[in-house]
N, C-alpha and C positions, 0 to 999 in steps of 0.2 A: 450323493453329494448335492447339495442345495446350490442355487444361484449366489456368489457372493458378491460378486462384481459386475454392475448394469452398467458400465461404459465409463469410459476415458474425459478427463475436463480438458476443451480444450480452449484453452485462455492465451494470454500474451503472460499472465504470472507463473502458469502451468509452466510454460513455452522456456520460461526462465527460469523456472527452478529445475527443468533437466539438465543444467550446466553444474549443479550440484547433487544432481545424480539422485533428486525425488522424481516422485510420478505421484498424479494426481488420480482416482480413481473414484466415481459414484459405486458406493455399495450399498448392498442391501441393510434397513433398518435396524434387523435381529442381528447383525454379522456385529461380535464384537471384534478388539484386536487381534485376539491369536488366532483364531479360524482366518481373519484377513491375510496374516504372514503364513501362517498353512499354506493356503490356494495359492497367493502372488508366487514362492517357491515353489509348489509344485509342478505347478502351470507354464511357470517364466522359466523354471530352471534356471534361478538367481538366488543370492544370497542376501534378505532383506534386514538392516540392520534395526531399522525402530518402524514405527508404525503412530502415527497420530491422527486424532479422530477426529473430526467436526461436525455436529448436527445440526440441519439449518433447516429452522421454520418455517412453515409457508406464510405465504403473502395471504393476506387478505386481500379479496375481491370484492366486487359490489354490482350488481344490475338490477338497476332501480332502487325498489325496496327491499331486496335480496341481497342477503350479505352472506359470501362464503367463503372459502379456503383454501389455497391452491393444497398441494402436498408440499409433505417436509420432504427434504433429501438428508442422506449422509453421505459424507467427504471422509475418503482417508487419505494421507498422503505421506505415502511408501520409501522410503529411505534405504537405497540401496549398495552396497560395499562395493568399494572403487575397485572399477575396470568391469564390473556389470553393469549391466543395461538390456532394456528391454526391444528392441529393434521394432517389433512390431508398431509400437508408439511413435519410436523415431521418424519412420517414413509419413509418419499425419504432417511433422513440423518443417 
C-alpha cells in the first residue's frame, strides 16, 4: 500500500471546518479520490461521505538570476458521516 496521506493542514479554516465534520489532509500527487476514501476508512475506521480535491501550484522563487519552483502540493478534504470523527486530529486543536 503506497503513502497516500503526508500530513494534516493545520489552519484556523481547517480548525473550522471540523465543526462540520471535514478534515483537511496533504496527500500524495498520484492519489486520486477513491484510493483517498479507501485509506481515510481504513485507517480511521470512519465512514467518509465525499471527498474533494485541490491541487495547489507551487510558488515561484528567485535567487538573483535563478528563477525556480517550490513544489505543488495536493489538498483533500474529507467529509465525514455525523457522529464520526477522527480523534487523532482532534487532540492537535
Amino acid at each position: 500500500m503506497k503513502q497516500i496521506i503526508e500530513g494534516f493542514v493545520i489552519t484556523e479554516k481547517s480548525a473550522r471546518d471540523l465543526r462540520d465534520n471535514k478534515y483537511i489532509f496533504y496527500v500524495n500527487t498520484k492519489a486520486n479520490k477513491i484510493e483517498i476514501k479507501n485509506f481515510v476508512q481504513e485507517y480511521f475506521a470512519v465512514t467518509v461521505v465525499g471527498v474533494n480535491v485541490v491541487t495547489l501550484r507551487g510558488k515561484k522563487r528567485r535567487r538573483g538570476r535563478i528563477v525556480g519552483q517550490s513544489k505543488g502540493r495536493k489538498k483533500a478534504i474529507v467529509s465525514l458521516k455525523n457522529g464520526d470523527s477522527i480523534e487523532k486530529i482532534k487532540g492537535l486543536f
